[in-house]
C-alpha positions as semicolon CSV with decimal commas, in nm:
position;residue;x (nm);y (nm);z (nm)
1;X;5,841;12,587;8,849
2;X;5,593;12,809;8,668
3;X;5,267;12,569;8,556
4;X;5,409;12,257;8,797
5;X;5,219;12,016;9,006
6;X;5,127;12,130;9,345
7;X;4,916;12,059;9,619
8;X;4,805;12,174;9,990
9;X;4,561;12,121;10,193
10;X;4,359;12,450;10,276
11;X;4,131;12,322;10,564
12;X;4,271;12,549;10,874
13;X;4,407;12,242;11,046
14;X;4,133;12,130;11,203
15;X;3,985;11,945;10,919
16;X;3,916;11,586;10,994
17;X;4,044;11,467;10,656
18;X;4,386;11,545;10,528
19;X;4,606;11,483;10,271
20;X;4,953;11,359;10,339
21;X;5,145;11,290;9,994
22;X;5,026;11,340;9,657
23;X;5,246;11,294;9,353
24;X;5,177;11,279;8,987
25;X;5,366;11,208;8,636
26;X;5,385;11,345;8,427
27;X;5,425;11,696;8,450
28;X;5,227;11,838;8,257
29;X;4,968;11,605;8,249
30;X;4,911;11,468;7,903
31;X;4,581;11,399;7,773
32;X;4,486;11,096;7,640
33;X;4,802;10,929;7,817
34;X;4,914;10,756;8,154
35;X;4,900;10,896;8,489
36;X;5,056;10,773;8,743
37;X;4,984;10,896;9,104
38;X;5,065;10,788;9,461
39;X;4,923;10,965;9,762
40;X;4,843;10,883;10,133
41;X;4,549;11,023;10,358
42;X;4,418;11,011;10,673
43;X;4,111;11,040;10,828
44;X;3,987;11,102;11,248
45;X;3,667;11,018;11,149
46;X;3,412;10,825;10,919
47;X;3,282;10,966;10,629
48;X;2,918;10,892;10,563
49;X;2,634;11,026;10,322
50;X;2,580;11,315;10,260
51;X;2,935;11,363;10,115
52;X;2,941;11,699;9,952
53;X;3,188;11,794;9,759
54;X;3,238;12,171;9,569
55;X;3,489;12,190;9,315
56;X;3,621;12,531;9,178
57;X;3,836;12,529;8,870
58;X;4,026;12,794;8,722
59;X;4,212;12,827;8,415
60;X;4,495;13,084;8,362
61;X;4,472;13,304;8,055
62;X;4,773;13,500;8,027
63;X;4,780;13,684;8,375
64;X;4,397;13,632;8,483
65;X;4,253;13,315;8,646
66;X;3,922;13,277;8,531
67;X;3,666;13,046;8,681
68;X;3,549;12,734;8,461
69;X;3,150;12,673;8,438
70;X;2,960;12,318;8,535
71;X;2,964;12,183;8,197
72;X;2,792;11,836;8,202
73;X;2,922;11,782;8,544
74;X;3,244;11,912;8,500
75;X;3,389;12,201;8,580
76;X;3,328;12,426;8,866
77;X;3,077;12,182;9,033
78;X;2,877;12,098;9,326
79;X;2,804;11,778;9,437
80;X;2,557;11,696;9,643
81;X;2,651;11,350;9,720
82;X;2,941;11,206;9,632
83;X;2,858;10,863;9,795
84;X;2,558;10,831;9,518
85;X;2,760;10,898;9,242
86;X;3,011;10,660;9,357
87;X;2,704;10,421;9,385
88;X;2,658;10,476;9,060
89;X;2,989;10,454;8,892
90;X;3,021;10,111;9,079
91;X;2,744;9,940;9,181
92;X;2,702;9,869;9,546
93;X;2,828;9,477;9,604
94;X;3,051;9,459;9,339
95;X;3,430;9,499;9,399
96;X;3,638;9,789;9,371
97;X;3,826;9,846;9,070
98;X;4,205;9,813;9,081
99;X;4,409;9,950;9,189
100;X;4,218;10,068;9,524
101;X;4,123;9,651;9,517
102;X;4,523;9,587;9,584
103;X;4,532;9,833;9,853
104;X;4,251;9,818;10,062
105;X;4,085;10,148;9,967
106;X;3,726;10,183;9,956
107;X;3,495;10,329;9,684
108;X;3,193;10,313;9,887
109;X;3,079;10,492;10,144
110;X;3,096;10,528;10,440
111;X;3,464;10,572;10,443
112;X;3,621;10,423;10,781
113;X;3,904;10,623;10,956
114;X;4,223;10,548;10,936
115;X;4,563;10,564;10,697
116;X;4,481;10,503;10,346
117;X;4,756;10,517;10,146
118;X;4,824;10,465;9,742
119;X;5,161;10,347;9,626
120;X;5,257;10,483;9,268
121;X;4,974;10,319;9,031
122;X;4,908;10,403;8,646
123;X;4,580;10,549;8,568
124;X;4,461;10,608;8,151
125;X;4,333;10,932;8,080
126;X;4,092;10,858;7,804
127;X;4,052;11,112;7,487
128;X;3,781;11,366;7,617
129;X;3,571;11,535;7,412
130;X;3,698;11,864;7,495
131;X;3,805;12,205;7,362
132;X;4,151;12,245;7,259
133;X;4,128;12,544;7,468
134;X;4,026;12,339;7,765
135;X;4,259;12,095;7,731
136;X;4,594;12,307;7,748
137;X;4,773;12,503;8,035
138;X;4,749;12,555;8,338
139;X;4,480;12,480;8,619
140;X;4,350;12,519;8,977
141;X;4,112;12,361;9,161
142;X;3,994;12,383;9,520
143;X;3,778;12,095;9,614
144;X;3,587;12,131;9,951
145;X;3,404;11,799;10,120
146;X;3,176;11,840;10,377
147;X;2,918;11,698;10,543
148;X;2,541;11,865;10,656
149;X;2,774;12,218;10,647
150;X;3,075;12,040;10,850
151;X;3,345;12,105;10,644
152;X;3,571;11,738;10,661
153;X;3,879;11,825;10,379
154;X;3,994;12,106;10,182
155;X;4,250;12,046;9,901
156;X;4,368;12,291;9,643
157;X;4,553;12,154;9,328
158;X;4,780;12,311;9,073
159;X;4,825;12,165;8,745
160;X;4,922;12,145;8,385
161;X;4,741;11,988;8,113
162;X;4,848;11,912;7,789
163;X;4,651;11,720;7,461
């Protein structure tokens, strides 16, 4: 359907990282409100610092798809390590927040290889101080991870948003 979730993964195969599943409810996505997602992964390798990640979002307006800015670190962004910011969000030593506790998935790096894989689990989306603008229709994102220039996943994301 026009404006409906969808995902691939856009590495050319050979990407060390790759996405398996990935569902999400509702559709659109309503902000503030509940999200509930479930999605499985695997990896061939370990994924260690420096993590970097470059996000490009796009927003449609009518027929065009034009590219979002960095705004406060969101947005079309690059990040140079993801690891620190993890680090950051949750301090090294202290446990992972749930539901990733439950099922075994790290939020530290270095991530281990392997099968990770998240049943269906409800996330809040807080009330962001956004745009109205921002915060309806529909979206695209292509978020590349690499490592020193190895490029280890590749997703791109279509989605609706609704406040």
């Amino acid at each position: 359907q026009v404006g409906g979730f969808a995902w691939e993964n856009c590495g050319d195969g050979r990407d060390p990282v790759v996405l398996k599943s990935l569902s999400v409810a509702p559709d659109p996505i309503s902000i503030p409100g509940s999200l509930r997602v479930s999605a499985a992964a695997t990896s061939s390798k370990t994924m260690a610092s420096p993590l970097k990640a470059v996000l490009v979002v796009e927003k449609a307006l009518g027929d065009l798809w034009i590219q979002l800015p960095c705004i406060d670190q969101l947005g079309s962004c690059t990040y140079n390590d993801i690891c620190v910011i993890l680090d950051n969000l949750i301090p090294p030593g202290t446990t992972c927040p749930e539901p990733l506790l439950t099922y075994g998935i790290p939020c530290h790096c270095p991530f281990k290889a392997g099968s990770y894989s998240l049943p269906a689990s409800d996330f809040l989306l807080p009330d962001v101080e956004l745009p109205t603008w921002m915060t309806n229709g529909n979206y695209r994102v292509r978020a590349e991870i690499s490592n020193n220039g190895q490029e280890l996943a590749c997703v791109k994301l279509a989605f609706s948003l609704q406040s």
